[in-house]
N, C-alpha and C positions, 0 to 999 in steps of 0.2 A: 504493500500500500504506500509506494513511495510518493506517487504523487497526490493520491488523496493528503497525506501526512503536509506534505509540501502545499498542497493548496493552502491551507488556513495558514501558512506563514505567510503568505502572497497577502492573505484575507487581513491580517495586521493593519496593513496600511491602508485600507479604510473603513476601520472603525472609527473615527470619529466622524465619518460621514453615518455609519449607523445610529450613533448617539444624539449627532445634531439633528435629522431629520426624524427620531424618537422623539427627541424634546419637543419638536413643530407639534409632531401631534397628538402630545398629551394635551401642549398649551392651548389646543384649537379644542379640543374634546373639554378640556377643563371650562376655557372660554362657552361654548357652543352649550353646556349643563346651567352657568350661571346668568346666561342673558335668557333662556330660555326660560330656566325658575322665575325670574324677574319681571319677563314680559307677560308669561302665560297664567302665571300665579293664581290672579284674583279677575283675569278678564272675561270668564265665562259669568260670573254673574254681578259685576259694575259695570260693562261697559257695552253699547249698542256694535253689533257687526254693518260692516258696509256692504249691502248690495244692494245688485246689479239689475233689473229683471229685461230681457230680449222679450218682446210679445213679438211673433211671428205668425201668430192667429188673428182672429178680429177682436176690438174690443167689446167681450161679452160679458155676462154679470157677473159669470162663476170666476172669469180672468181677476176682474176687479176686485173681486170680493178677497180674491187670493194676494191680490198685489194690497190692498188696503190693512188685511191683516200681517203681513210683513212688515209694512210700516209701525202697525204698533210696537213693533218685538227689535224692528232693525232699522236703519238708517238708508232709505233707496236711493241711490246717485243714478245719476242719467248717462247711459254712454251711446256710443254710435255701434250701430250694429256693425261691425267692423273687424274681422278677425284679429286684423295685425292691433290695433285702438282695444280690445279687450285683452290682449294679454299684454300689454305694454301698460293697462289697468291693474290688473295684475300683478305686476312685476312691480311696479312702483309703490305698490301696496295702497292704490285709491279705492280700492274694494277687496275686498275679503272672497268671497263670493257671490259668481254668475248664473243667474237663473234664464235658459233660453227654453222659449216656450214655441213648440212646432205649430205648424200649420195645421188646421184643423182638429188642435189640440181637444175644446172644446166638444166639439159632436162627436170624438174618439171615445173621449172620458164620460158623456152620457151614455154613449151604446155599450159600458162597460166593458171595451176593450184593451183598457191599462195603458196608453198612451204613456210614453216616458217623455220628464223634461229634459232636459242635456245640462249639463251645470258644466263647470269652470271651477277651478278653487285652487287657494294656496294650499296645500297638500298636507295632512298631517295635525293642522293648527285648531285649538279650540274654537273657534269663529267656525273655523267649517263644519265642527261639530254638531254646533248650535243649531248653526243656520237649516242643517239638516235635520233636523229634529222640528224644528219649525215647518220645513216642507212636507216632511212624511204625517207629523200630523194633521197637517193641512187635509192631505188628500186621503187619508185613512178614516178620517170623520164623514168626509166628503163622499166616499165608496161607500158609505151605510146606508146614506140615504137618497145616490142615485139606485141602488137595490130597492129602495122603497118607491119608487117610480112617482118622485118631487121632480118640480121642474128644477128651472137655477133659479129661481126668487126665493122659491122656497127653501133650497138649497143652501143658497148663503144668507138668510135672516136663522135657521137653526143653526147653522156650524158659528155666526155669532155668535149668539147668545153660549154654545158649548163652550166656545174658547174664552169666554169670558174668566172662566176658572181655571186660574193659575197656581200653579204650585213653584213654590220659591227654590232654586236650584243652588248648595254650597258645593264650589269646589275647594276639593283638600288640596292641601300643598305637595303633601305629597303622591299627588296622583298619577296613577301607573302610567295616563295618557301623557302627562307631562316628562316621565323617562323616554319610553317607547321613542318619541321626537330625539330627544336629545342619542339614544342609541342608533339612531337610524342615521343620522348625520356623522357618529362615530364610523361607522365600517362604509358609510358611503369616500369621508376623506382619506378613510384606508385605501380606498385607490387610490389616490396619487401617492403616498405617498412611500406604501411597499412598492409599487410599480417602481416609483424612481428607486428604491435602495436594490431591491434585487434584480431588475434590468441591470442598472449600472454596471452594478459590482460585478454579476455572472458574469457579464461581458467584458469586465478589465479582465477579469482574473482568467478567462479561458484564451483571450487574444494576448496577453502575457507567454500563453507557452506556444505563440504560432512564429513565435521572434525565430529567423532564418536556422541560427546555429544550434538552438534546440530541437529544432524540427527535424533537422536532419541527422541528428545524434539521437532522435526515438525514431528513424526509419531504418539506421542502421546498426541500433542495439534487439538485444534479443527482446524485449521490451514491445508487444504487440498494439497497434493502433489501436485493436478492439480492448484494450484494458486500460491505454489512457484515455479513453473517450469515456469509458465506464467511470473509473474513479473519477473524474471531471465533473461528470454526472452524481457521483454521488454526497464527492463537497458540496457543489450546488445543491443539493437537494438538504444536505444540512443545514447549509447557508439558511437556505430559506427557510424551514422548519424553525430550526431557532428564530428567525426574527419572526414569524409569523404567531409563536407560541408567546414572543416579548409583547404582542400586541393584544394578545388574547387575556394575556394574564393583566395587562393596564384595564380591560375594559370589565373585567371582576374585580379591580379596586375601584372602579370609579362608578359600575351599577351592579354592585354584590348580587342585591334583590331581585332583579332582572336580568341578569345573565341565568342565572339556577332556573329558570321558566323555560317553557317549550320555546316561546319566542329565544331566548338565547339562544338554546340548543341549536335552532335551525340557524340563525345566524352564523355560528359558528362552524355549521358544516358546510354553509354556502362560501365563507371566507376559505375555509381547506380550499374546499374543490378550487374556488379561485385562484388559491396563491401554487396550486400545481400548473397551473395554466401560465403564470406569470414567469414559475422554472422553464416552462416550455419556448415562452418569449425571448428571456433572457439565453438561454440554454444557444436557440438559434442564433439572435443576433452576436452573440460571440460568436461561432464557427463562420458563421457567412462576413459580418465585415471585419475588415483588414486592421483599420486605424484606432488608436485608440480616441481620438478626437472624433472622430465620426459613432462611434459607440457612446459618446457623453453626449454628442449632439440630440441621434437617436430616442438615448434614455429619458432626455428631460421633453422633448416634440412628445412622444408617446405618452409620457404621464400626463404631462398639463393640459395637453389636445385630447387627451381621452376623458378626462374630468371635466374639461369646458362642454364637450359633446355628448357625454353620456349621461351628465348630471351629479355629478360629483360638489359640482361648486354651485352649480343655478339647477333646481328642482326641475326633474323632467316634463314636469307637468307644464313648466312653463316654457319648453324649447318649443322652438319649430316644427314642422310637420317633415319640412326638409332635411333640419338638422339631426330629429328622428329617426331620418331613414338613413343618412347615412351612419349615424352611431350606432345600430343593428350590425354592423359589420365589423364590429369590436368586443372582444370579451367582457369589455368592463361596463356595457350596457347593461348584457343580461345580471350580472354581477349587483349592479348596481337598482337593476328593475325588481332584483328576487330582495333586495332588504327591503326597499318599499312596499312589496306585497306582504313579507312575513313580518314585517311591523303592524298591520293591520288584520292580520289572521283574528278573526271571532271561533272556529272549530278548526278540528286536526280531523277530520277525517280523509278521505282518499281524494274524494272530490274536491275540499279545499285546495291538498296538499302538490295536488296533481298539476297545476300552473310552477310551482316552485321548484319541481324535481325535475320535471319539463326544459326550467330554463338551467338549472344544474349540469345538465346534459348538453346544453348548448354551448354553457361554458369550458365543458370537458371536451368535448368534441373538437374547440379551436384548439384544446395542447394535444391532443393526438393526433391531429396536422399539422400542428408543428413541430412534434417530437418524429415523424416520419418523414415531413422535407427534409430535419436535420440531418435525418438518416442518409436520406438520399445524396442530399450536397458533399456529406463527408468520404461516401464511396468516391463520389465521382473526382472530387480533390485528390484523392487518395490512389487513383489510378494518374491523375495526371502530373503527381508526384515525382 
């Protein structure tokens, strides 16, 4: 095991890049728990949500009667029906949540056909909570008594008078939806910024032994290509284990309580499968490029462009439709799509679970295509050798 032994002396010289880029993201996970306690604390029940409502139907009684009771409960702002002007609402935080109401909304939801409205929302946040609890009761009162075959006058003078009866809502401080957020944005930053340490690093440390004079003193020792490519592989694979387990272990000191939850659980096997995938990145772009400046280039375009595009830094919910499509073509989408779904898991059973292991597999799929081109590139160097 001479050169596995010899990797981690190679691996020396940058640990302090493991350390400093540890530090980034405790201090963001730290930061990201106290503005979130801060902001989120007390605002489900002191303070009005901002929305939005699209009526794309005609203005009829049951519409009104629905946009009127919102007003009591929330703050309506007027926007332009405009896709790029609602999520640039959005993003600026001039609304909370977007209610678009379809076309022939109204005569759907009398012929009890369950007509959905389409929403918008900042993703995760107690406002959207609310705001939805405010909607489903809307129409849940509403379904009772187009069953009783009331018109809409009648319709909305009874769901008044129901809704008149409120019941006063405390949130606890320390509320599981208030972690759940703050965990979600923990492993979401974890893409960038294992991508940046074990990209890098795999890639100094294997383009380190392609330097001319070494290369050619392991083709003409007894010392087999297939056994330094293996050991190679399996420092890397330590490499990354270790720092992947330095991050697991920061994120049970900093949500004991919810890490030990299925929600952890799954979290935590979504980040494995990941960070095999990222061996698989790293693993390649060390064999295939030459330079060591072009492997630093590489490592830091790939972390921070995959975090801008896949939602790492800005909430997928508020990218583009374009920008969606092309970050489907990167691991760190699905990566990053599977914590936003299992932060939101209500049941475990198959059919929940079945979106999540779905995309598990997408992400697996990208390192077994990349651990077989690597394969391939290496023969082929290796005969031209």
């Amino acid at each position: 095991m001479i050169v596995f032994n010899n990797y981690f002396k190679v691996l020396k010289k940058y640990s302090s890049m493991i350390i400093t880029y540890t530090i980034i993201f405790v201090a963001f996970a730290v930061f990201a728990t106290n503005a979130n306690t801060t902001n989120t604390s007390d605002s489900f029940s002191s303070t009005k949500t901002n929305v939005a409502v699209i009526n794309r139907d005609q203005e009829t009684v049951l519409i009104e009667s629905f946009v009127n009771y919102l007003g009591d409960n929330a703050e309506i702002k007027e926007l332009k029906d405009d896709e790029e002007a609602l999520r640039d609402a959005l993003f600026y935080r001039e609304v909370d949540y977007i209610l678009i109401i379809p076309e022939n909304f109204t005569d759907d939801f009398m012929a009890s056909k369950n007509p959905k409205i389409d929403t918008m929302n900042i993703p995760d946040s107690y406002s959207m909570k609310y705001t939805e609890i405010l909607l489903n009761r809307y129409l849940n009162i509403a379904k009772v008594y187009v069953a009783s075959d009331m018109d809409q006058v009648e319709i909305a003078e009874n769901i008044k008078i129901d809704l008149k009866l409120n019941a006063n809502i405390i949130l606890s401080e320390n509320s599981n939806m208030d972690t759940s957020v703050t965990i979600n944005y923990f492993f979401n930053f974890f893409n960038y910024t294992f991508l940046m340490i074990c990209v890098y690093i795999v890639g100094m440390v294997i383009n380190s032994y392609k330097n001319s004079n070494i290369k050619r003193r392991n083709l003409v020792s007894s010392f087999s290509y297939k056994k330094l490519n293996f050991q190679l592989f399996l420092g890397s694979f330590c490499l990354t284990l270790a720092v992947w387990l330095i991050y697991i272990i920061i994120s049970f000191i900093l949500y004991p309580g919810s890490m030990l939850t299925n929600h952890g659980l799954l979290l935590i096997i979504n980040s494995f499968v990941f960070s095999i995938t990222v061996l698989a990145i790293g693993f390649f772009i060390g064999s295939v490029v030459k330079s060591r400046e072009a492997t630093d280039g590489i490592a830091n375009v790939l972390s921070l462009g995959s975090s801008f595009l896949c939602g790492a830094f800005v909430p997928q919910e508020l990218l583009g439709s374009t920008v969606l499509s092309i970050a489907q073509f990167l691991p760190s989408y699905w990566f990053i799509k599977n914590n936003n779904e299992i932060v939101t898991l209500t049941s475990y059973d198959l059919s929940s679970l079945q979106p999540i292991l779905i995309n598990m597999l997408i992400v697996l799929a990208f390192g077994i295509a990349l651990f077989v081109a690597n394969n391939v590139v290496s023969r082929l160097r290796l005969k031209d050798s």
